[in-house]
Backbone as a printed PyTorch tensor [residue, N CA C, xyz], in Angstrom:
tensor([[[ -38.5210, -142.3040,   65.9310],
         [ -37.8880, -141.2770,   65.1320],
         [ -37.2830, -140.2160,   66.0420]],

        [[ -36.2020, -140.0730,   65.5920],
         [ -35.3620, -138.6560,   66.2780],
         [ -36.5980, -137.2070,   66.0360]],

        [[ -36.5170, -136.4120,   67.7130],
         [ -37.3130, -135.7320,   67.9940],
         [ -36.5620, -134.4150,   66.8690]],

        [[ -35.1880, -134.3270,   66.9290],
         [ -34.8320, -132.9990,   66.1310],
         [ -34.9240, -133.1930,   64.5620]],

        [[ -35.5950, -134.7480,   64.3060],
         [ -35.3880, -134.9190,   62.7130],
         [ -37.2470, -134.2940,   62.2690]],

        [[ -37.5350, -134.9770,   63.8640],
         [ -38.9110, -134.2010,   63.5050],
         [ -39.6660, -132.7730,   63.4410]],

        [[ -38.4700, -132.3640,   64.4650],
         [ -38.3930, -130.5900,   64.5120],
         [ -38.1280, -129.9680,   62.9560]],

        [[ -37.0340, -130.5280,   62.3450],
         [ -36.1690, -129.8290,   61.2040],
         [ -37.5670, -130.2120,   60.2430]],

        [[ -37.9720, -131.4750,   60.0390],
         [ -39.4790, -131.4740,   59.2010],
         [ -40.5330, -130.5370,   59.2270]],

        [[ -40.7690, -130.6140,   60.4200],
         [ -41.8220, -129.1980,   60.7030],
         [ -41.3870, -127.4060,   60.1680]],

        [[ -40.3240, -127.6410,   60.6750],
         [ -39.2460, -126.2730,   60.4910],
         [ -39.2890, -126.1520,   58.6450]],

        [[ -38.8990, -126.8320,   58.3510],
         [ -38.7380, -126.9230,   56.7940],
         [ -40.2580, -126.8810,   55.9870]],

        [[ -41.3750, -127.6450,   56.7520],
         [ -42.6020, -127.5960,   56.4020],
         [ -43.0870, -125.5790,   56.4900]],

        [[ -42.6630, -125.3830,   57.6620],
         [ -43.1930, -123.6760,   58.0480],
         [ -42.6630, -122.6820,   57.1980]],

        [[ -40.9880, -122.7770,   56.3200],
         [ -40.4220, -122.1290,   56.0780],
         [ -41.1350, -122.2290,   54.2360]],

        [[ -41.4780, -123.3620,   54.1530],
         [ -42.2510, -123.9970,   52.6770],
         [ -43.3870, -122.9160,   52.7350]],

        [[ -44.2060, -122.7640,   54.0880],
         [ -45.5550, -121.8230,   54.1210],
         [ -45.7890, -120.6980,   53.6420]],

        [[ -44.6000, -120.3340,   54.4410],
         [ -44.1980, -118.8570,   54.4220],
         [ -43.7170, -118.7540,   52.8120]],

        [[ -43.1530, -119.0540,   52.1120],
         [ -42.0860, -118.9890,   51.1650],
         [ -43.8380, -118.7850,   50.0240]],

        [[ -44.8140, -119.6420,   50.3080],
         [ -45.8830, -120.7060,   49.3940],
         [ -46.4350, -118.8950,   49.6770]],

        [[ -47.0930, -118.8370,   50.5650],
         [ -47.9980, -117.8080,   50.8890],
         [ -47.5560, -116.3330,   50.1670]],

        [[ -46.3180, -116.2070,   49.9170],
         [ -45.7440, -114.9130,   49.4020],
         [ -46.1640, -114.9360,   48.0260]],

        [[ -45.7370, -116.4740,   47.3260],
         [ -45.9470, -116.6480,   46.1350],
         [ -47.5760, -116.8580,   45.7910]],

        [[ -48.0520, -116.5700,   46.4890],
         [ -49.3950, -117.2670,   46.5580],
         [ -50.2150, -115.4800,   46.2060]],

        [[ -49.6960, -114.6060,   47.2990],
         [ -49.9580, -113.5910,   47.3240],
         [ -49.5500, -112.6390,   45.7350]],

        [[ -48.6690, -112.9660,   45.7220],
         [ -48.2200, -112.0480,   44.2170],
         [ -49.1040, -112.8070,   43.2150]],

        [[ -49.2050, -113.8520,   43.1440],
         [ -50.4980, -114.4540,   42.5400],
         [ -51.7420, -113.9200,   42.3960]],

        [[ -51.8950, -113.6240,   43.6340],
         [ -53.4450, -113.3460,   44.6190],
         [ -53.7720, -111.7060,   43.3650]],

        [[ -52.5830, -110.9780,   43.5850],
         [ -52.8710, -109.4290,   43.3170],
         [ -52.7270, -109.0730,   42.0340]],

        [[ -51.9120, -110.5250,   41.1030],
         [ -52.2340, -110.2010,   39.4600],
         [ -53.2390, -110.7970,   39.3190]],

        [[ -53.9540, -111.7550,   39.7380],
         [ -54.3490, -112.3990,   38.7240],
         [ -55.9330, -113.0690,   39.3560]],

        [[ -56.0820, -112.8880,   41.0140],
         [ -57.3140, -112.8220,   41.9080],
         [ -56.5900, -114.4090,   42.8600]],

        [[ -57.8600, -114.5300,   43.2830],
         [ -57.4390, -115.3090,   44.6400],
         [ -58.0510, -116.8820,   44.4550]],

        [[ -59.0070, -117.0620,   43.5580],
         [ -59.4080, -117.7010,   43.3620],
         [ -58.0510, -119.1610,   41.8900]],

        [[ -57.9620, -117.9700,   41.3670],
         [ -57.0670, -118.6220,   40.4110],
         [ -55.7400, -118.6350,   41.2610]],

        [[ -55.4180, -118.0040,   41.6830],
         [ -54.0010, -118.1050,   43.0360],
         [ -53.9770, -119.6850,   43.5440]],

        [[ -55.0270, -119.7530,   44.3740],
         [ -55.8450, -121.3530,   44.2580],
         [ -55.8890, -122.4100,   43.7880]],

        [[ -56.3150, -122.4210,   42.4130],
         [ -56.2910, -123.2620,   41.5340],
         [ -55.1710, -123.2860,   41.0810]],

        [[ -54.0220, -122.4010,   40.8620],
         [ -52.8890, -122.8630,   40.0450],
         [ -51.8560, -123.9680,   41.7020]],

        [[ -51.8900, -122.8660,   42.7920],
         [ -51.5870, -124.1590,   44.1950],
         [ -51.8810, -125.3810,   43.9200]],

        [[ -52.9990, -125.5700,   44.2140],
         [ -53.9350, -126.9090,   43.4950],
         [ -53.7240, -128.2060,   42.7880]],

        [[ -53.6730, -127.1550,   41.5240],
         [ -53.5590, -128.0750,   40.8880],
         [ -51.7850, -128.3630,   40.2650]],

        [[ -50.9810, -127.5810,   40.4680],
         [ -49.6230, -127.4900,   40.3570],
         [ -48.9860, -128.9980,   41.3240]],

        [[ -49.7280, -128.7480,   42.9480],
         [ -49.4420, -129.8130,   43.4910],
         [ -50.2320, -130.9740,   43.4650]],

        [[ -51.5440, -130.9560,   42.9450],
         [ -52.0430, -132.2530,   43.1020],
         [ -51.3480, -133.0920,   42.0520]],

        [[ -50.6980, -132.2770,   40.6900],
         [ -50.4200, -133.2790,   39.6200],
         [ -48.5830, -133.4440,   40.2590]],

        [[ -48.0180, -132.9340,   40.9840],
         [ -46.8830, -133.5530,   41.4730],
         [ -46.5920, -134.5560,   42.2760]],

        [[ -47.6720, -134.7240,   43.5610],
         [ -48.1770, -135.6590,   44.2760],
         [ -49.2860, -136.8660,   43.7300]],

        [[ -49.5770, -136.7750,   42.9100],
         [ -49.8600, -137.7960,   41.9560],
         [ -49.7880, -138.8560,   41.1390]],

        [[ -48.1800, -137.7580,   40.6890],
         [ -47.1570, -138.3840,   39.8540],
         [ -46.2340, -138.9410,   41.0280]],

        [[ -45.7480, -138.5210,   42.4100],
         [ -44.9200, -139.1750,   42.9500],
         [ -45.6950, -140.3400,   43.8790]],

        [[ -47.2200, -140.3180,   43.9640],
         [ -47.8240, -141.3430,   44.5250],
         [ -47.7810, -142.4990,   43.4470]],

        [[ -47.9670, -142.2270,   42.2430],
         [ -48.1870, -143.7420,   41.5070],
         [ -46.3820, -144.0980,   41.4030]],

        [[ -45.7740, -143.3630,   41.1120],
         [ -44.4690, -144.0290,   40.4800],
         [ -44.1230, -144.8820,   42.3780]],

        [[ -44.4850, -144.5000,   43.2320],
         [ -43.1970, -144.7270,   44.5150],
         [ -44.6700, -146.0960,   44.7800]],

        [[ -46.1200, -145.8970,   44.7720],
         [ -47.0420, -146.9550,   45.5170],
         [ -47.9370, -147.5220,   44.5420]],

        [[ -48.2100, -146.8280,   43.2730],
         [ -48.6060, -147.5660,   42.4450],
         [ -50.3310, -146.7040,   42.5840]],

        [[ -50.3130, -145.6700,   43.4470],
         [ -51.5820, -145.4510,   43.5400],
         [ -52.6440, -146.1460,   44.3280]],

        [[ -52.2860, -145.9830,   45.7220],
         [ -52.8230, -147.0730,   46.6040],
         [ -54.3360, -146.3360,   47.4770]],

        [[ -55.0990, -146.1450,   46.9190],
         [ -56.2170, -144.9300,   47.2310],
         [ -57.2780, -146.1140,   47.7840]],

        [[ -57.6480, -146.8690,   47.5710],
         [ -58.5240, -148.2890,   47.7500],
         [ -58.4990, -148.3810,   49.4190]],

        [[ -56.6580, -148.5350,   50.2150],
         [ -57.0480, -148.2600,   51.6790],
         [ -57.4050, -147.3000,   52.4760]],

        [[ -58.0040, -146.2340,   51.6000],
         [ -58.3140, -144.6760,   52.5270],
         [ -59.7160, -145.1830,   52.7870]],

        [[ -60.3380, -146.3380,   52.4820],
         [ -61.6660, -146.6210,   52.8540],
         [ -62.1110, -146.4020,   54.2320]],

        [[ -60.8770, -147.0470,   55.2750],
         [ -60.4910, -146.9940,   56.4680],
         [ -60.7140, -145.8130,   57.3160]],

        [[ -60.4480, -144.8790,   56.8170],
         [ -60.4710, -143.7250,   57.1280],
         [ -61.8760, -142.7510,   57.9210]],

        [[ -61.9810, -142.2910,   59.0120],
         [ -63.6030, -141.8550,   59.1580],
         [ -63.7440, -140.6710,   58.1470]],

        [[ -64.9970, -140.6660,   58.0690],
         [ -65.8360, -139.6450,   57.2600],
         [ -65.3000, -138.8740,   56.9210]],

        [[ -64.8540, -137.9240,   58.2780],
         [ -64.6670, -136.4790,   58.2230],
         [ -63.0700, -136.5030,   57.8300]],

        [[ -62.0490, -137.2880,   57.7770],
         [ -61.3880, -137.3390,   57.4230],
         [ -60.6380, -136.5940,   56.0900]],

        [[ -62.1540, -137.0700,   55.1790],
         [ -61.7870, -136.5110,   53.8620],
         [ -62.4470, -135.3240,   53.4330]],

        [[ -62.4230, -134.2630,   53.8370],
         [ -62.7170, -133.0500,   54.2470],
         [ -61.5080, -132.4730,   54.7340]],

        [[ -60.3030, -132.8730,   54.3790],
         [ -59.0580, -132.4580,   54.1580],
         [ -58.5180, -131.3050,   53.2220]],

        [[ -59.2090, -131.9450,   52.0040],
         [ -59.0970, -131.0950,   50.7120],
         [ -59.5300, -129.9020,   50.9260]],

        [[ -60.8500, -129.9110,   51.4440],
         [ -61.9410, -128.6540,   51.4400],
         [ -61.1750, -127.7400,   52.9460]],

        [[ -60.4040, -128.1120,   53.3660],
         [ -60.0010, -127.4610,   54.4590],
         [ -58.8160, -126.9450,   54.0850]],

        [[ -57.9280, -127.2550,   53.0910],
         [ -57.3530, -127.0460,   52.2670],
         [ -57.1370, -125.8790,   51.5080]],

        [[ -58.2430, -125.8380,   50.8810],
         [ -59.0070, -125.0860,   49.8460],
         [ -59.0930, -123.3500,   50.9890]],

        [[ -59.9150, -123.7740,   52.1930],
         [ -59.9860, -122.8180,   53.4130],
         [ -58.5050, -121.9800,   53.4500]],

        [[ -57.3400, -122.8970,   53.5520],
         [ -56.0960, -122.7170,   54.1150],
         [ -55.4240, -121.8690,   53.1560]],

        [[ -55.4310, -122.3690,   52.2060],
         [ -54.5530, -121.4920,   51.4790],
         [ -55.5140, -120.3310,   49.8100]],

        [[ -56.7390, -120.3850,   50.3970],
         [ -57.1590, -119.4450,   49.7990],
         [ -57.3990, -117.8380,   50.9970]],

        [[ -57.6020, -118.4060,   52.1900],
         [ -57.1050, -117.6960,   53.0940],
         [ -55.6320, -117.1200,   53.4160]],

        [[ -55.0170, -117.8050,   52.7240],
         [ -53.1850, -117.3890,   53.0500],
         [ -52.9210, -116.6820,   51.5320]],

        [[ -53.7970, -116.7040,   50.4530],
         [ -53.4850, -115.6770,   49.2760],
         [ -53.8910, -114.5610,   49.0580]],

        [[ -55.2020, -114.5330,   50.2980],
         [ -56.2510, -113.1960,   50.3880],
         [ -55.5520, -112.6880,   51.5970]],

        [[ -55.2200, -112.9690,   52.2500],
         [ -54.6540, -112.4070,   53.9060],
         [ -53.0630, -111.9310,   53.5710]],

        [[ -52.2460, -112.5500,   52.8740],
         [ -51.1660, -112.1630,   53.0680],
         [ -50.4520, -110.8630,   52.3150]],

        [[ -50.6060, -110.8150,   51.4480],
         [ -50.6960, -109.7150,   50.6310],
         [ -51.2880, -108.3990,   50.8500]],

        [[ -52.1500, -108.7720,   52.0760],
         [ -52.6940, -107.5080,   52.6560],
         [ -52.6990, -106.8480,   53.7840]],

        [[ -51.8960, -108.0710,   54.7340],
         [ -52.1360, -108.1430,   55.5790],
         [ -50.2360, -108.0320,   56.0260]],

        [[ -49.2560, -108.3780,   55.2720],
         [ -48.3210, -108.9090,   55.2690],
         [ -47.9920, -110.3180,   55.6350]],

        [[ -46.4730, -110.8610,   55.4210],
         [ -46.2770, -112.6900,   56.1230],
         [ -46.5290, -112.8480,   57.2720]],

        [[ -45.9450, -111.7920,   58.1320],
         [ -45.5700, -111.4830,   59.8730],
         [ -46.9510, -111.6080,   60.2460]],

        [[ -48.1820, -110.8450,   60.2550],
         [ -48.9880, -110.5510,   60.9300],
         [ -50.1920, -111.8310,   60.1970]],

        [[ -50.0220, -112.2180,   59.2510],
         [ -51.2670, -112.9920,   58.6920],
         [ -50.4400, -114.6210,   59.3020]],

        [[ -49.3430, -114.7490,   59.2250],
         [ -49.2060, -116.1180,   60.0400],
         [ -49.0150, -116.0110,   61.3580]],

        [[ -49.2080, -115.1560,   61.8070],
         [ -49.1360, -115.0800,   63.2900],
         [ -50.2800, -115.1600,   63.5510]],

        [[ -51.2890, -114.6540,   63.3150],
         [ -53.0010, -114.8940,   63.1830],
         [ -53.2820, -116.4130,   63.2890]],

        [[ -52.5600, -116.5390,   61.7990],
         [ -52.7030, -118.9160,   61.5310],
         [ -52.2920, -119.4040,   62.7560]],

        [[ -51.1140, -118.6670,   63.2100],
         [ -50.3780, -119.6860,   64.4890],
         [ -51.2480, -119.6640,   65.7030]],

        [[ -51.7660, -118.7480,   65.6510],
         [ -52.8370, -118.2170,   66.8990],
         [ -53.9840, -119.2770,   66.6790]],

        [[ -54.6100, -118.9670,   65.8710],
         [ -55.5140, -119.7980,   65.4640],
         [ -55.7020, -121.2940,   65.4820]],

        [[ -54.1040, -122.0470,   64.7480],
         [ -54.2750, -123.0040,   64.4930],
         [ -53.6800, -123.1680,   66.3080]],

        [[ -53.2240, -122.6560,   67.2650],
         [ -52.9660, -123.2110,   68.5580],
         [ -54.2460, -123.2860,   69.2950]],

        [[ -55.0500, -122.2660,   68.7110],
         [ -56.4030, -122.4190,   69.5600],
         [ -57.3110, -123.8760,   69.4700]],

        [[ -57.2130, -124.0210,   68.2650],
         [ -58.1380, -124.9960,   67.8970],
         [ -57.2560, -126.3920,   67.8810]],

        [[ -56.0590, -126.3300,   67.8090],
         [ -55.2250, -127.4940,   68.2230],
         [ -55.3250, -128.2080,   69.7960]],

        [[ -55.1640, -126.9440,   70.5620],
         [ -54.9520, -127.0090,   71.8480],
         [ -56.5300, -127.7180,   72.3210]],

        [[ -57.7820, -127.2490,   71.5370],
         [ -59.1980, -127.6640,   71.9880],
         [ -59.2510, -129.5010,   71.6580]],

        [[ -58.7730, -129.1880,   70.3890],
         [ -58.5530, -130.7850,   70.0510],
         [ -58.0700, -132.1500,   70.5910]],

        [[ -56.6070, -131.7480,   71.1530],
         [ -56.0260, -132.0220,   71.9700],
         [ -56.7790, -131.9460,   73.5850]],

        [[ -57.0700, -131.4080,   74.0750],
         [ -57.6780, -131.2480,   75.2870],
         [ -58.5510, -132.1950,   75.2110]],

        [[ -59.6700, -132.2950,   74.5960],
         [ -61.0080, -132.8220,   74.0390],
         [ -60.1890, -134.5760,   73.9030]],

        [[ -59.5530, -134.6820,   73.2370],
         [ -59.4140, -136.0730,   72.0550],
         [ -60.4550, -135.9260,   70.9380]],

        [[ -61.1010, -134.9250,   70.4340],
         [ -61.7230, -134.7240,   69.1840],
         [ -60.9880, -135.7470,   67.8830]],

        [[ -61.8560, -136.0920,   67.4160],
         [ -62.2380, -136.4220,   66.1220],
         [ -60.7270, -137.3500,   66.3440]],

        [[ -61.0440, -138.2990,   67.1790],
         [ -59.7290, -139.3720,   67.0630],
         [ -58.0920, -139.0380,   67.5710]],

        [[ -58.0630, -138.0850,   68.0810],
         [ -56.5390, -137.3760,   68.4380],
         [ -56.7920, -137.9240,   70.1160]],

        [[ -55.1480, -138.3710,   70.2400],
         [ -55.0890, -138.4960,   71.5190],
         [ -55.2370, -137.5370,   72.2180]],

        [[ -55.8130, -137.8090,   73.5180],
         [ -56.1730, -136.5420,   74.2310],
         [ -54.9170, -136.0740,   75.1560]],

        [[ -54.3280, -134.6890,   75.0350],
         [ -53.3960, -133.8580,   75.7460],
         [ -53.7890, -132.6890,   76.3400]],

        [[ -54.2010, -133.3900,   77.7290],
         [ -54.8030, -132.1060,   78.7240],
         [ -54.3410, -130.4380,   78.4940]],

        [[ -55.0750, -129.7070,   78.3420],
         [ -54.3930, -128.1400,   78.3800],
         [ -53.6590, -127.8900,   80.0210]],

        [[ -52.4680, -127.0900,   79.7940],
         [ -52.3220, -127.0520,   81.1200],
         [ -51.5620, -125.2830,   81.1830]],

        [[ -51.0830, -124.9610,   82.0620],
         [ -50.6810, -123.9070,   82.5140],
         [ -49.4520, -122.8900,   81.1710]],

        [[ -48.6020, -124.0500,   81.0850],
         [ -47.6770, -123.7650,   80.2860],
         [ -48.2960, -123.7100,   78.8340]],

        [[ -49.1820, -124.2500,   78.0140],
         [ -49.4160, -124.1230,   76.9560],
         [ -50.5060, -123.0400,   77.2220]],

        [[ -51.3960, -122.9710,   78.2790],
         [ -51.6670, -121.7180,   78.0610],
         [ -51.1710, -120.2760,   77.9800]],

        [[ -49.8730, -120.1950,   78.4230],
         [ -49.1400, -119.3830,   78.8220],
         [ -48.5860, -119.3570,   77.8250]],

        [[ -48.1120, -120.0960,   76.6370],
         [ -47.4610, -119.5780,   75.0630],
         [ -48.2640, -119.2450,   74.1530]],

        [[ -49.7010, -119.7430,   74.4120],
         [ -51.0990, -119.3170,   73.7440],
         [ -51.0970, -117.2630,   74.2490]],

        [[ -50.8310, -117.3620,   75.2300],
         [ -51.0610, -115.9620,   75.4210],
         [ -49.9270, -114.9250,   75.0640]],

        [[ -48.7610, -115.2940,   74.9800],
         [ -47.6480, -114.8410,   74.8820],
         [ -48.0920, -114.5950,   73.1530]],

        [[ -48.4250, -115.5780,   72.4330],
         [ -48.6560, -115.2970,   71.2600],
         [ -49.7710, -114.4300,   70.9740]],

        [[ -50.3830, -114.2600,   71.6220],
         [ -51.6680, -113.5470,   71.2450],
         [ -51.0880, -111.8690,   71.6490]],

        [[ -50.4640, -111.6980,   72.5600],
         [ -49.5090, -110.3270,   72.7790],
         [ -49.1260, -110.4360,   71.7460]],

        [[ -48.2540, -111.1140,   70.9030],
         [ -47.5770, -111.0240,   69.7810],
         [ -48.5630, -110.7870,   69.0540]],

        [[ -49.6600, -110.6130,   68.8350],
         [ -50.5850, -110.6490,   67.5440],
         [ -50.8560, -109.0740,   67.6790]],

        [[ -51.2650, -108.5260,   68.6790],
         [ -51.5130, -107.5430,   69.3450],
         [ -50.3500, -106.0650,   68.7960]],

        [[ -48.6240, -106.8800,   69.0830],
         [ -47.6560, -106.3040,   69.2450],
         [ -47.2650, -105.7730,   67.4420]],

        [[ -48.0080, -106.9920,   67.0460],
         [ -47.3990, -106.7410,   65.0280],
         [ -48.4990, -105.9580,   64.5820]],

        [[ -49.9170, -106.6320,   64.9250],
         [ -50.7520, -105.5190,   64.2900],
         [ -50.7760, -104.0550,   64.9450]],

        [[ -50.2960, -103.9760,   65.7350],
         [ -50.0170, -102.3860,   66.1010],
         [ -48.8910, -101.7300,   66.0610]],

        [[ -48.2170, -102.0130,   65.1230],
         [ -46.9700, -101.0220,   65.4410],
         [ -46.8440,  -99.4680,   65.0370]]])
């Protein structure tokens, strides 16, 4: 697969976050964080549902395959964006995903380093530490202005 088709996916995935988390937040402050949640939830599980049976017929039988911890997706899930309806709204978009990005590089980068939980292993090296830190100035630079 083309590397910029995979960039523009990601790109389009981040801009979905951001866009999700705002709406998530005005949610969050009428109506609580918990139901913010559940309407995410369940809004997308019944869209992805409906586009899993019509396109595969509902092919859930080969996730058997899958290790354990795998499916502990949902519940991490649940973490992600009940955290992005309580954080953002209070926190603003800028400074509460810059936190996620921080975060999710920390624990990416360990993963990667490691080969945890089945991921090929990608040594940490100089340069990714060096955008790890650059970002963390940035975390520094928004929450203090």
């Amino acid at each position: 697969m083309n590397a910029y088709w995979l960039m523009a996916v990601a790109a389009v995935g981040g801009a979905a976050t951001a866009i999700q988390a705002h709406f998530m937040g005005l949610l969050d402050k009428r109506i609580g964080t918990l139901e913010s949640v559940f309407i995410t939830y369940f809004s997308g599980g019944v869209l992805i549902g409906l586009v899993m049976l019509f396109q595969r017929g509902g092919n859930l039988a080969a996730g058997g395959a899958a290790p354990w911890y795998a499916y502990t997706s949902g519940a991490l899930g649940l973490v992600i964006v009940g955290a992005l309806a309580f954080s953002t709204p209070r926190l603003g978009l800028v400074a509460a995903f810059t936190i996620f990005v921080a975060a999710q590089f920390a624990v990416g980068a360990l993963v990667d380093h490691f080969g945890w939980m089945g991921a090929t292993a990608r040594p940490l090296n100089a340069s990714r530490l060096a955008g790890m830190a650059v970002v963390l100035a940035g975390i520094w630079l928004i929450i203090h202005d």
